[in-house]
Backbone as ProteinMPNN parsed JSONL, in Angstrom:
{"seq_chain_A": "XXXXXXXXXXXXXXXXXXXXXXXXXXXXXXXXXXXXXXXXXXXXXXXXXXXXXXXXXXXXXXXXX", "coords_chain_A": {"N_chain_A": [[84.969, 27.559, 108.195], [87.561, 26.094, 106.941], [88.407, 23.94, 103.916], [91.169, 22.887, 104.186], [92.702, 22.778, 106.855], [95.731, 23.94, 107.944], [98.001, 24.077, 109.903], [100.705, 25.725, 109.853], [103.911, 26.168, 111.789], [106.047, 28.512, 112.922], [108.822, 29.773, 110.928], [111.54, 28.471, 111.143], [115.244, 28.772, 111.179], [117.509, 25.996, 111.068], [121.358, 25.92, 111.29], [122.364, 23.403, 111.987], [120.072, 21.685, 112.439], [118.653, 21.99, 110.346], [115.752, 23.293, 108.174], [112.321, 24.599, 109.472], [110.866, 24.735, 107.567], [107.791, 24.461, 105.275], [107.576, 23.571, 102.372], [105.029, 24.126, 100.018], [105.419, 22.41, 97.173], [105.409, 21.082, 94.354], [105.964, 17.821, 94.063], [109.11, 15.716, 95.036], [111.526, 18.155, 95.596], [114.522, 19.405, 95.317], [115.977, 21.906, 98.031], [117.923, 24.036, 97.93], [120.288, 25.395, 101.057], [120.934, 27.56, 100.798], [119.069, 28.89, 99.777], [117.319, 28.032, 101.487], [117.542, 29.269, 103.898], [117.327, 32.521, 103.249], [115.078, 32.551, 102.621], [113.998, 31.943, 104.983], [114.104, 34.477, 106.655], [112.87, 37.529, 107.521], [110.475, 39.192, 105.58], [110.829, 42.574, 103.597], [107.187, 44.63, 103.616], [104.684, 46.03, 101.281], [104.291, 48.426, 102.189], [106.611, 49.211, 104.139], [109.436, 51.502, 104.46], [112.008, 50.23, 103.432], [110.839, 49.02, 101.002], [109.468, 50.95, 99.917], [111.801, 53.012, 98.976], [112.859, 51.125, 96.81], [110.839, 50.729, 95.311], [110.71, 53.546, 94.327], [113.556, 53.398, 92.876], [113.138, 51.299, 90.94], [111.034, 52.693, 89.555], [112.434, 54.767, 88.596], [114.107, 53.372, 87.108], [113.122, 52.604, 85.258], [111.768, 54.61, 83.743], [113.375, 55.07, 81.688], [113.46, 53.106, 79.998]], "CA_chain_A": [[85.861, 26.4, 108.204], [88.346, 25.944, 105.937], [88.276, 22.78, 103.516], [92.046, 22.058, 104.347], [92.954, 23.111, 108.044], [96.982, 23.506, 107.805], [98.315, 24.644, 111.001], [101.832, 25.833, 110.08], [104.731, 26.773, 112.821], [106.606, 29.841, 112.609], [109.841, 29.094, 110.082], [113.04, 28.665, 111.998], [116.412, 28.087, 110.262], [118.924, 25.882, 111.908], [122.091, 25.382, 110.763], [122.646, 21.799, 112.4], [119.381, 20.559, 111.888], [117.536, 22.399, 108.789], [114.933, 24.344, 108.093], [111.01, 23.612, 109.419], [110.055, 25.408, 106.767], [106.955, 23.412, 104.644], [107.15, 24.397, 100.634], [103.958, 22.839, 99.17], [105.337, 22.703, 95.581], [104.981, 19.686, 93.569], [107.211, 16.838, 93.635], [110.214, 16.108, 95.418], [112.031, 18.998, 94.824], [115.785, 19.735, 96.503], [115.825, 23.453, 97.753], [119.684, 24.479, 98.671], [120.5, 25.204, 102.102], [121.099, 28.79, 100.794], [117.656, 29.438, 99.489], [116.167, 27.958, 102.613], [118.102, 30.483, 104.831], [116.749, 33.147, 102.625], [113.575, 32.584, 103.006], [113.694, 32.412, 107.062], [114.715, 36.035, 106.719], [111.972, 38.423, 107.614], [110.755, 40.6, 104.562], [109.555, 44.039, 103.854], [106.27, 44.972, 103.045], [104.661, 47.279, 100.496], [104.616, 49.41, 103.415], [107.657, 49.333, 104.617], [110.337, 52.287, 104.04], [112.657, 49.697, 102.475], [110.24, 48.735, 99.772], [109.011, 52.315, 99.02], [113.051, 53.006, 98.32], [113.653, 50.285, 96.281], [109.994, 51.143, 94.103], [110.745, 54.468, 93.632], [114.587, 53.448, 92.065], [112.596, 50.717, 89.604], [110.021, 53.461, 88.824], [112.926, 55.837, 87.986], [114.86, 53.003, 86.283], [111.91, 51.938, 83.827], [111.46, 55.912, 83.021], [114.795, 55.325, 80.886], [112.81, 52.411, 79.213]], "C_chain_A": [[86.477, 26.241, 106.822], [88.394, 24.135, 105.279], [89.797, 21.904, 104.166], [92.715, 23.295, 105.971], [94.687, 22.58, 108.354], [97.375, 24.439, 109.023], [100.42, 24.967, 111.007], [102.947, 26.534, 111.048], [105.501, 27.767, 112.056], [108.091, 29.259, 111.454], [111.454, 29.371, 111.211], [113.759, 28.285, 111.278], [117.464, 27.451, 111.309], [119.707, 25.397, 111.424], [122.173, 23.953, 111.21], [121.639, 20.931, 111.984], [118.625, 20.753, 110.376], [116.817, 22.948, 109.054], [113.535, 23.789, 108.913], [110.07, 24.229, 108.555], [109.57, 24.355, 105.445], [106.813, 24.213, 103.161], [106.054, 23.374, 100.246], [104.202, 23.046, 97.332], [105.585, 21.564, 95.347], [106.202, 18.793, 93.317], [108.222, 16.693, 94.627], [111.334, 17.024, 95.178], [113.276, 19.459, 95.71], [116.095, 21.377, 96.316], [117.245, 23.455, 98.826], [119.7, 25.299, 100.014], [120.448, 26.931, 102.075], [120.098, 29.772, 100.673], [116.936, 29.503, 100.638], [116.529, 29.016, 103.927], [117.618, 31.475, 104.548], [115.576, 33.35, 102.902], [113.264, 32.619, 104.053], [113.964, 33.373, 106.979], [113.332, 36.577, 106.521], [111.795, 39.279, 106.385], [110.368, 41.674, 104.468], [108.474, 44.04, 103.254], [106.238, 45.883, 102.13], [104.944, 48.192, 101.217], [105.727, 50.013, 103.784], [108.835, 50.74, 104.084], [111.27, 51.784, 102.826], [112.039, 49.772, 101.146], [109.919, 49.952, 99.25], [110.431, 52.46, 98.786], [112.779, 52.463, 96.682], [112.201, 50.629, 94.912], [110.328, 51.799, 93.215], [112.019, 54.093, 92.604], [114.25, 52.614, 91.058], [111.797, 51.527, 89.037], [111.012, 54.326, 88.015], [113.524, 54.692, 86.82], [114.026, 52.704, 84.784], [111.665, 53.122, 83.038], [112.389, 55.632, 81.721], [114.482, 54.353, 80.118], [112.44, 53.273, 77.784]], "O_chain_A": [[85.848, 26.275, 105.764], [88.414, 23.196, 106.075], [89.774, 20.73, 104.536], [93.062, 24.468, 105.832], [95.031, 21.474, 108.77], [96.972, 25.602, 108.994], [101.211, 24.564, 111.86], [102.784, 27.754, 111.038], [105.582, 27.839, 110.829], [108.138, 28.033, 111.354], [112.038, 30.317, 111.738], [113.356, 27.418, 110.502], [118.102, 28.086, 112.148], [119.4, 24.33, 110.892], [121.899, 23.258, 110.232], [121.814, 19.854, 111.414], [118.195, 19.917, 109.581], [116.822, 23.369, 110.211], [113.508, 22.569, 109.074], [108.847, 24.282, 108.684], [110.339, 23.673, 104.768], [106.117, 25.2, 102.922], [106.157, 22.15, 100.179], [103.47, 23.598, 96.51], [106.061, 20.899, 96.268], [107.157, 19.002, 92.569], [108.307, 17.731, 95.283], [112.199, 16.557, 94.437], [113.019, 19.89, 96.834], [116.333, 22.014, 95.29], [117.458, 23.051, 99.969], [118.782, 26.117, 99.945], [120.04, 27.576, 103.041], [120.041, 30.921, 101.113], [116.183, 30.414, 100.983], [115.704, 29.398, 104.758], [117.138, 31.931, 105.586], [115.128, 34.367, 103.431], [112.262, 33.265, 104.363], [114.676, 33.288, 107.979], [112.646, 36.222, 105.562], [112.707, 40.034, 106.046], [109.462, 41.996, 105.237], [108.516, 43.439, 102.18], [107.221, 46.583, 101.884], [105.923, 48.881, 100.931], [105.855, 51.237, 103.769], [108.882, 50.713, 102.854], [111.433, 52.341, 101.74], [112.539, 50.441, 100.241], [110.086, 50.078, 98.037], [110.546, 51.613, 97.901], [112.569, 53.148, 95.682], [112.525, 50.748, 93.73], [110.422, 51.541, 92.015], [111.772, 54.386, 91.434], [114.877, 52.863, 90.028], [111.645, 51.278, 87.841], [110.671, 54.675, 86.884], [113.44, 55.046, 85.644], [114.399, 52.642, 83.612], [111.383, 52.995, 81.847], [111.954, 56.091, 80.665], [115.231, 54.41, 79.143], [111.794, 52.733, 76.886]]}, "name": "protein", "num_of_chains": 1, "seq": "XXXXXXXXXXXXXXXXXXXXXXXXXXXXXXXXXXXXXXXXXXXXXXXXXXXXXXXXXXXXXXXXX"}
C-alpha cells in the first residue's frame, strides 16, 4: 500500500475544453495551451528506434566537444 493512493486517468487533450492532465508542481503555476498539447503527445522510449537515432547523433555531436 502506497502512503498516497493517486489514481490518475489517461491524459487527453481537448482543444474546447483543456487538458485533464494533473502537474503536481508547486504553486499555481499557468502552463500554455502549447506545452499542455505537448505533453499529451505519446513519447519514445530508451528503446525505441527514434531515441536510439537521436542518441547516437548527440554521441557523435559531443565527440567534436
Amino acid at each position: 500500500m502506497f502512503l498516497f493512493d493517486i489514481n490518475m486517468p489517461p491524459i487527453h487533450f481537448n482543444k474546447e475544453r483543456g487538458s485533464s492532465l494533473r502537474l503536481f508542481t508547486p504553486g499555481p503555476v499557468h502552463v500554455s495551451e502549447r506545452i499542455l498539447k505537448e505533453m499529451s503527445k505519446p513519447n519514445d522510449t530508451h528503446r525505441s528506434r527514434p531515441y536510439e537515432e537521436m542518441h547516437q547523433q548527440a554521441v557523435e555531436g559531443l565527440q567534436k566537444l
